[in-house]
N, C-alpha and C positions, 0 to 999 in steps of 0.2 A: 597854765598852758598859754602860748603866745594869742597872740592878739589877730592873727593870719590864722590859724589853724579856726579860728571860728568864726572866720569873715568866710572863707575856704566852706567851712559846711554848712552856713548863711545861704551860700552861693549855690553849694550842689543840690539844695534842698530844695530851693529857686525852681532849677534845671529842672532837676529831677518830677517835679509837676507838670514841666512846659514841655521841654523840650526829651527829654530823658539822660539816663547817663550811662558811661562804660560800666563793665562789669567792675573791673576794677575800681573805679569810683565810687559804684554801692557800696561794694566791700567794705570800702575804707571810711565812707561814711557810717554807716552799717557798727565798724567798730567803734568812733568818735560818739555816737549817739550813748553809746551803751557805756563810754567812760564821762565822757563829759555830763552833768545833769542838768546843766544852762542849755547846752542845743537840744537836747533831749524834749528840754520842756518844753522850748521854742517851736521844734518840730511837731510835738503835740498838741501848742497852740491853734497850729497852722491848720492843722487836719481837721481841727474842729470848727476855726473858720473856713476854709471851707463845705464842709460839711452845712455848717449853716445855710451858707451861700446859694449853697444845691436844694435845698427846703425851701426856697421862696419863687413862689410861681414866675416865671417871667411870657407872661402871655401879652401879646402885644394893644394896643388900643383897638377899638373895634373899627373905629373909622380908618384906620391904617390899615387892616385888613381889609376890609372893603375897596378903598381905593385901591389896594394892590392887586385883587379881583377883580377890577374894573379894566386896571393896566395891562394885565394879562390876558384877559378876552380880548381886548383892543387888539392886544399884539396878534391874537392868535386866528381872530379875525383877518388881520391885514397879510399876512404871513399865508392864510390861505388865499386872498385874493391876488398875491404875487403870485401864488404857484399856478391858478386856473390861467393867468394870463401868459406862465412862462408855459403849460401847454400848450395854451395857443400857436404863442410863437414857434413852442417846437414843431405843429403842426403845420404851420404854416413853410419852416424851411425844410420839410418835409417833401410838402408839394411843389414847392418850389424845385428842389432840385430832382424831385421827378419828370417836372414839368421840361425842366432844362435838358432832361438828358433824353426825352421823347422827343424835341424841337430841334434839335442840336441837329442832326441829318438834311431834315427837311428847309431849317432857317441859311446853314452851309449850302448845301444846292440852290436857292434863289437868291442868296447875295451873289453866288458864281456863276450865276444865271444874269444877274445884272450886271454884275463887273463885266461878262464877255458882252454883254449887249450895247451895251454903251464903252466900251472898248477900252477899260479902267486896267489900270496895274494891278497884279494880286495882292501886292502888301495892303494897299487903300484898301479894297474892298474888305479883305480880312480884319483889318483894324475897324473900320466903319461894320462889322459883324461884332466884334469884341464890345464896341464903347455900345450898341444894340443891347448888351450883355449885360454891361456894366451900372450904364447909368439908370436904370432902375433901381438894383440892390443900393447904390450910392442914396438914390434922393429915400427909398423906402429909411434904409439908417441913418438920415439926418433927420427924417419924421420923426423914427424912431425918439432919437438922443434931442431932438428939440422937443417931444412931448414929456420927456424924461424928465429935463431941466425942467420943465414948465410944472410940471407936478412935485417937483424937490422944492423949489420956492413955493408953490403951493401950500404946502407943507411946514416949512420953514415959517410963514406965514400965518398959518393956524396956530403953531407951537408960540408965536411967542405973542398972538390976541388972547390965546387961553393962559398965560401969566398971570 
């Protein structure tokens, strides 16, 4: 037989471990095993190495599991102290925007209360109500995102003294 026909079921026998193969393919392999006694034997080899293969415990070092028990409590720890903090925070724009929508009547009536007092345009005073509005949430989220940065180098900083 050619020299391709038993690279060919070399090849599907390969597959056929890894990856799988068509039906047709078995077949035809299937029939080359049973004529051929070179792939035959070869295929039988295989099976027996593996086989072997699967008989040898592969349990990992102990210290390696350890440390990897360690790395997971870490995470699992930290993972929950993101979440109690992102309650927080939900809680927080919670009240906030309870806050805002119980203030919102009464904060509208005394800036239109100052605007007609002091004898202001309504766009001013509406805007001078907005940026009222505004620059809270503004400087509260650069806290935010500057406390943020400041705990990521933090961080970045522990990672690579613990090297």
């Amino acid at each position: 037989m050619s020299e391709d026909i038993h690279k060919k079921a070399e090849t599907l026998l390969a597959t056929s471990r890894v990856e799988g193969i068509s039906d047709s393919e078995r077949e035809w392999l299937s029939s080359h095993l049973e004529a051929c006694a070179k792939c035959h034997a070869r295929a039988e080899a295989q099976e027996r190495m593996l086989a072997a293969l699967r008989s040898f415990p592969a349990a990992p070092a102990p210290a390696v599991v350890e440390a990897t028990r360690r790395r997971v409590r870490a995470r699992a720890l930290e993972l929950r102290e993101q979440q109690s903090r992102r309650r927080g925070l939900w809680m927080a724009c919670v009240l906030s925007w309870l806050f805002g929508a119980v203030s919102a009547p009464p904060l509208w009536f005394a800036f239109k209360w100052l605007g007609q007092r002091f004898d202001l345009p309504e766009p001013l005073w509406v805007m001078a109500l907005v940026v009222y509005w505004i620059v809270p949430a503004v400087a509260g989220a650069a806290a935010l995102a500057w406390r943020g940065s400041r705990n990521s180098q933090a961080e970045e900083v522990e990672a690579n003294t613990s090297r």
